[in-house]
C-alpha positions as CSV (number, residue, x, y, z in Angstrom):
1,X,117.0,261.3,-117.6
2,X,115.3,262.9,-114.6
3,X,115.4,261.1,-111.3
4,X,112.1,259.5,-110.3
5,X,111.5,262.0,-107.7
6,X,111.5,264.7,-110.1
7,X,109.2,263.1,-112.3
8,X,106.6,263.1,-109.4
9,X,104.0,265.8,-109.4
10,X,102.9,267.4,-106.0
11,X,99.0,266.0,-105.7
12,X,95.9,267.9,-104.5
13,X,95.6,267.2,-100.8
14,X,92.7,264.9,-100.0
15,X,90.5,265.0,-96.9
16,X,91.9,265.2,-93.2
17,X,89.6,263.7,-91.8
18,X,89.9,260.0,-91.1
19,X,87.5,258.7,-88.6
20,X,88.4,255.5,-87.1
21,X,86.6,252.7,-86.7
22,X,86.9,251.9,-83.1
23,X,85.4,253.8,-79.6
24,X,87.4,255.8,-77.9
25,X,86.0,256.9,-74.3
26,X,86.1,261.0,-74.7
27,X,84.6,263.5,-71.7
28,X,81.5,263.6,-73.7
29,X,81.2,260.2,-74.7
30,X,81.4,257.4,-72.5
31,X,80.2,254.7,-70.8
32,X,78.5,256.9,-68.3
33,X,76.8,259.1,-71.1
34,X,73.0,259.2,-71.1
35,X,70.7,259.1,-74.1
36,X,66.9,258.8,-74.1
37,X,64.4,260.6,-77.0
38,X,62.1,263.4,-75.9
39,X,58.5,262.3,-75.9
40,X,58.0,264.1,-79.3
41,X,61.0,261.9,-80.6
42,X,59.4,258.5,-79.5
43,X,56.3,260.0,-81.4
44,X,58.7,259.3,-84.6
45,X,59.8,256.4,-83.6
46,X,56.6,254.8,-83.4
47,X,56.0,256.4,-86.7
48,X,59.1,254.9,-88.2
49,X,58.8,251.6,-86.7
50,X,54.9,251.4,-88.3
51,X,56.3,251.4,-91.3
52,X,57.8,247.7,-91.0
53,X,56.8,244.2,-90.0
54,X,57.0,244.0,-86.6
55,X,59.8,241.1,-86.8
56,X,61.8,243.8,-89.1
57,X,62.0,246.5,-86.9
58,X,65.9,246.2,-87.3
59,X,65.0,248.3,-91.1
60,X,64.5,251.0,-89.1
61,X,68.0,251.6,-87.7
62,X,68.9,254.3,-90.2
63,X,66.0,256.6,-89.6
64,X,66.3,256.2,-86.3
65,X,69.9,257.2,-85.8
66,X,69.1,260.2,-88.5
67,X,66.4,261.1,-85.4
68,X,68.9,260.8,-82.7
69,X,71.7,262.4,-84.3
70,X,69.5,265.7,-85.0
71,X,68.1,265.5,-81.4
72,X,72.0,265.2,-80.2
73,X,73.3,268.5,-82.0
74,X,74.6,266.6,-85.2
75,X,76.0,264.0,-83.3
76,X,75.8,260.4,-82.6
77,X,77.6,258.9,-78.9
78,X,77.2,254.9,-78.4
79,X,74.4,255.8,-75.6
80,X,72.4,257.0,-78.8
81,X,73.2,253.8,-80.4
82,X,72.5,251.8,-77.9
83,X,69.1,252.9,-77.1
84,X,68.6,252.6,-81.3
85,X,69.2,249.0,-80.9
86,X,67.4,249.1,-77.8
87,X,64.0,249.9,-79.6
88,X,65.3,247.9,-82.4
89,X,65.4,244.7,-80.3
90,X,68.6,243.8,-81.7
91,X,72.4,243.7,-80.3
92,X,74.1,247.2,-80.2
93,X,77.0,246.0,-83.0
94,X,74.2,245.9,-85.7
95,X,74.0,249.7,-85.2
96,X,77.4,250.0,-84.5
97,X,77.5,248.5,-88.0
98,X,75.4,250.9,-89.5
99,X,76.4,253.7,-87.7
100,X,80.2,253.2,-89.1
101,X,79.7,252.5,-92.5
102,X,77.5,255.7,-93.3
103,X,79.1,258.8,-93.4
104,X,76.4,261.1,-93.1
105,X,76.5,259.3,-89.3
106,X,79.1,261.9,-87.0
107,X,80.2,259.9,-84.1
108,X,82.2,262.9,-82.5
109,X,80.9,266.4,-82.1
110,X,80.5,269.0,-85.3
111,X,80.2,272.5,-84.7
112,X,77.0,274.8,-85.7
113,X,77.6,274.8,-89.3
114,X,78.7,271.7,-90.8
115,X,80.3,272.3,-93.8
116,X,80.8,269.5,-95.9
117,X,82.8,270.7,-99.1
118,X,82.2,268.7,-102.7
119,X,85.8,267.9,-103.7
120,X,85.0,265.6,-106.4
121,X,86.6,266.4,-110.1
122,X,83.3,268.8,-111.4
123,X,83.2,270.8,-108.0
124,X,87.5,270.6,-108.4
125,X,87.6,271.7,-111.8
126,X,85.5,274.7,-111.2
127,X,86.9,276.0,-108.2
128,X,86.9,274.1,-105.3
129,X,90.3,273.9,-104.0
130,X,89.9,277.8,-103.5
131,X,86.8,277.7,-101.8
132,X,87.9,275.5,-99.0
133,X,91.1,278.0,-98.7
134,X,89.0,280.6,-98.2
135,X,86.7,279.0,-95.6
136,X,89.8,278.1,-94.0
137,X,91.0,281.1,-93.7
138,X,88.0,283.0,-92.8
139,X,87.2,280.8,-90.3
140,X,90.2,279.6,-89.2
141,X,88.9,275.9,-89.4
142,X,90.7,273.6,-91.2
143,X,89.6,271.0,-93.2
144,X,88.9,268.0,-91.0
145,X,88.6,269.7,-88.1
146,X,86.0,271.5,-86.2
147,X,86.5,275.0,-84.7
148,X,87.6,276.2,-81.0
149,X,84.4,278.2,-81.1
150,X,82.0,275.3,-81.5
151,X,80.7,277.3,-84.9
152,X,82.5,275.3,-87.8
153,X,83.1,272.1,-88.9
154,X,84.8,271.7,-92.2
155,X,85.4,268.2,-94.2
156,X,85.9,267.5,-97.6
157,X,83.3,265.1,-99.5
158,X,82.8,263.0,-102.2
159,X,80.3,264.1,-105.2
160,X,77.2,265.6,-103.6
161,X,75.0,265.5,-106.8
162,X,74.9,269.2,-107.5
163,X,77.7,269.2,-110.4
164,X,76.3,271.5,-112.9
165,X,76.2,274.1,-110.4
166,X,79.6,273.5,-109.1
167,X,81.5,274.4,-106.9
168,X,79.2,273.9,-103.9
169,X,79.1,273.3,-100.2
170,X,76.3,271.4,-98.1
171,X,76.0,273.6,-95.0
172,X,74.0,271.2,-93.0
173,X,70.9,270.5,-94.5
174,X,71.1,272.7,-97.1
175,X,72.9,273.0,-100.4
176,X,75.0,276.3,-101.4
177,X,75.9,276.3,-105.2
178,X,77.5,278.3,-107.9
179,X,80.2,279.7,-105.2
180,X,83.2,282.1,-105.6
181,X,85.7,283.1,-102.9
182,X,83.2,286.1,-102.8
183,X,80.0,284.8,-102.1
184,X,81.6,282.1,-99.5
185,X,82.8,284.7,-97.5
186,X,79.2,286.4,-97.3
187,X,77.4,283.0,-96.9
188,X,79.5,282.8,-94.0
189,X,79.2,285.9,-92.4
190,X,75.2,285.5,-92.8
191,X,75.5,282.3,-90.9
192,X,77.6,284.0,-87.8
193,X,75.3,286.6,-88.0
194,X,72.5,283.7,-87.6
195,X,70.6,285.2,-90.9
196,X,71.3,281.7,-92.9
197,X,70.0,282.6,-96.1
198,X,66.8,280.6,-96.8
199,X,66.5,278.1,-100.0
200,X,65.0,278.7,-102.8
201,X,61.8,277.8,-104.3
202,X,64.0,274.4,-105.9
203,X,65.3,272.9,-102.6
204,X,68.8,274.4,-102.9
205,X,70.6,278.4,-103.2
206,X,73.0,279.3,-106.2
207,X,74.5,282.3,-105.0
208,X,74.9,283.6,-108.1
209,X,71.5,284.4,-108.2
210,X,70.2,282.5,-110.8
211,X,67.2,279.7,-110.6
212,X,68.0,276.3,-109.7
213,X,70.2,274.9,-112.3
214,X,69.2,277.3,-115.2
215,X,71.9,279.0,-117.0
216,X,72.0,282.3,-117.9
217,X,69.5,282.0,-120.2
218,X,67.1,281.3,-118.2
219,X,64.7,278.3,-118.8
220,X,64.9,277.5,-122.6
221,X,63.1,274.2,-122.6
222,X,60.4,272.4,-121.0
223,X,58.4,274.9,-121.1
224,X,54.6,273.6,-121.5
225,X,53.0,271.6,-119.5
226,X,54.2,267.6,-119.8
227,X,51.8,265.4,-121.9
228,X,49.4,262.9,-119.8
229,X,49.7,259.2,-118.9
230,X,49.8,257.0,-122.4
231,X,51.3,259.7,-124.4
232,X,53.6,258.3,-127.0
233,X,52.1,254.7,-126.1
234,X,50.4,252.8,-129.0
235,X,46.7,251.8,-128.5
236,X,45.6,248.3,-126.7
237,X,44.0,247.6,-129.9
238,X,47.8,247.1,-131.8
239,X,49.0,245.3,-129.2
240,X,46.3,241.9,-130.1
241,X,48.6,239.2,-130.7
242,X,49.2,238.4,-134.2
243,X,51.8,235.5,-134.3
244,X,51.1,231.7,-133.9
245,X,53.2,230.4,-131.1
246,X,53.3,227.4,-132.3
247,X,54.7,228.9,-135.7
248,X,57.7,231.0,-133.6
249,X,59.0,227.6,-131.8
250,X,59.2,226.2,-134.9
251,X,61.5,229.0,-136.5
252,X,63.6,228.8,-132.9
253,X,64.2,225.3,-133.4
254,X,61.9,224.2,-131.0
């Protein structure tokens, strides 16, 4: 019988990156950092604050980080979060809260790019272990860190919704789908390069050229028009009650 050791089988490595939960005073975040919106900004605020009661304004603390975090280079310090809950008219923890929980909230700086990698078992099973070597290597940027340059940030994700076009990466905003170590390497180079390539006309970029999440077919359905309101629906006129209600409460037991 083999000792239990033996019996173990070496498991894929999970993320690196473990944020914690507390503050921790850094050079460029502290208690004498400064954060106020640009008058543009507080434009959108007012816009997003419109939107609610104004004894709820507190339901607009995750739009409102969303807007400082873009404003702050993809990054949220406590200043930012304090002036959140300072327009929110609420104590700063109820952000703090918020701003915690959610990971799409960075509370320490990410580089240029921010590569968040889908790890999850569709993305795993097609690939994706390889694709984060090779960004690794060809950006020297590990995974859960960001690099020396300021250009990459690397972490590994949980299931980003794009599985049938798997593996993929969301490079900030935008999803990159259908990878191999091939087409990584050329995405990336694009982005140093500052040519990003653009989306396409779906919202998102296979890179193996194909559309959306058509396979290589093509599209092979849903290809007229979809039928009008009511379709399938039976007429008003066979919906006229039929049945006594009296009668049915006496078959229920009524």
């Amino acid at each position: 019988r083999q000792p239990a050791a033996a019996q173990v089988q070496a498991a894929r490595a999970m993320s690196g990156y473990k944020p914690i939960g507390q503050h921790r005073p850094t050079a460029e975040n502290n208690d004498e950092t400064v954060f106020d919106f640009t008058d543009e900004n507080y434009a959108r605020v007012e816009y997003v604050l419109g939107k609610y009661p104004e004894n709820y304004k507190q339901s607009g603390i995750i739009p409102l980080l969303d807007l400082a975090q873009r404003q702050n280079g993809g990054w949220l310090p406590v200043a930012a979060m304090d002036k959140v809950a300072s327009i929110c008219g609420i104590d700063p923890m109820r952000v703090y809260e918020v701003a915690t929980f959610y990971t799409m909230f960075n509370r320490e700086p990410v580089g240029k790019y921010f590569i968040q990698l889908c790890g999850t078992t569709p993305c795993m099973v097609c690939g994706s272990e390889e694709i984060k070597k090779t960004i690794e290597e060809h950006t020297g940027c590990k995974e859960g860190t960001t690099s020396a340059d300021g250009l990459w940030t690397l972490r590994e994700v949980e299931c980003l919704g794009a599985c049938a076009n798997a593996p993929m990466i969301q490079l900030n905003d935008d999803y990159y789908e259908c990878l191999t170590p091939e087409t990584t390497i050329a995405l990336l180079d694009a982005c140093k390069a500052g040519k990003k390539p653009p989306m396409g006309a779906w919202g998102s970029l296979p890179m193996n050229g194909q559309v959306s999440c058509e396979g290589p077919l093509g599209k092979t359905c849903n290809t007229e028009a979809p039928p009008g309101p009511g379709f399938g629906m039976r007429p008003d006129s066979e919906l006229q009650g039929t049945v006594d209600p009296a009668s049915v409460k006496e078959h229920m037991g009524y």
